[in-house]
N, C-alpha and C positions, 0 to 999 in steps of 0.2 A: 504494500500500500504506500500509495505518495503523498505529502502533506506538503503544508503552503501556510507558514509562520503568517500574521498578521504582523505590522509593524509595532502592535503594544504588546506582545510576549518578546520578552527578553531575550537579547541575543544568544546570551551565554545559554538558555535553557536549549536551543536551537543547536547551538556548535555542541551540546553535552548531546544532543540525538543524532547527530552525526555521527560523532565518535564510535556511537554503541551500534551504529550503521542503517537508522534510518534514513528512508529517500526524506527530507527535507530542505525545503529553501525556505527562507523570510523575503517578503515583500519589497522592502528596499533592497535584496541584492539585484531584481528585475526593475525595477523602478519604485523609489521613492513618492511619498504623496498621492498617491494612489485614490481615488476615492471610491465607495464598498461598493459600489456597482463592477465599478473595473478591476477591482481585487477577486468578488466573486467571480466573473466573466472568465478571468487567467485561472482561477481556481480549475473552474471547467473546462476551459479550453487545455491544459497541459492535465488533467481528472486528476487531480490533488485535491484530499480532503482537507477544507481550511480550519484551522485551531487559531480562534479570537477570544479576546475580553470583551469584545462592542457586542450586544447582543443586539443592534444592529441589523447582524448579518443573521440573526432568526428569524427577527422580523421580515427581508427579504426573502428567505428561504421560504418558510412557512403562509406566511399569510401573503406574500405577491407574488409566487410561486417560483423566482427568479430563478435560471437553469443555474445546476450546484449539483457537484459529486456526493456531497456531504461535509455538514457541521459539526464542531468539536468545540460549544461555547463555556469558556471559566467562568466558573461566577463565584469566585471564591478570591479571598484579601490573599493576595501575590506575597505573601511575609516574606518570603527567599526566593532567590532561583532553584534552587534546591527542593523547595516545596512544591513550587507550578512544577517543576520536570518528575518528580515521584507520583504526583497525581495524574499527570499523563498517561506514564507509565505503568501506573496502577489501571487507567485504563485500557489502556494496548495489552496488557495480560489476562485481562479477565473479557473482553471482549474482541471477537474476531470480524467483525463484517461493520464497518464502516459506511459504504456507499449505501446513498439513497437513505442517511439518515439525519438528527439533528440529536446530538449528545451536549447534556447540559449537565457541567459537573461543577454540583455544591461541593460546601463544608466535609455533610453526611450521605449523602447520595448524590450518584450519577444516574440522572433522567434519561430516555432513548423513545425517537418517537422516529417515525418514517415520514418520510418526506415528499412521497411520491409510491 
């Protein structure tokens, strides 16, 4: 599976999913400034599921149906890098199919609803 950083997840969370060899890019190594229309659009166009803070890009997905591989929205206080990359991760281990959904991960739960 391919993912697509939003510019508000942390670099360093980004270069740490690298490392362990996830396909990811973040949004400014393609272009900077970006606005969520155009960020979701390259999400789909390259079918990279996007990982954001903006829920935003729910609101696109779900309720204006905007074409999207799939979401992966935080909604949980960024305390560390360390924190937002172990909940990631906590999600990529316990969950396998991505596409065609919209994952919203709290504190205490991670939400999953389809999108399509």
């Amino acid at each position: 599976m391919k993912f697509l950083a939003d510019e508000n997840i942390p670099a360093a969370v980004v270069n740490d999913l690298k490392r362990l060899g996830y396909d990811i890019l973040r949004v400014d190594e393609i272009r900077k400034g970006m606005n969520d229309r155009e960020v979701l659009e390259l999400s789909f166009k390259e079918k990279r599921i996007l990982i954001t803070f903006d829920k935003d890009f729910g609101r696109l997905a779900v309720k204006e149906k905007q074409n999207c591989v799939g979401v992966i929205l935080l909604r949980v206080t960024p305390v560390s890098v360390q924190y937002v990359k172990n909940r990631l991760l906590y999600l990529f281990s316990n969950f396998a199919d991505f596409e065609g959904k919209l994952f919203v991960i709290e504190e205490n739960v991670i939400r999953e609803r389809k999108l399509y």
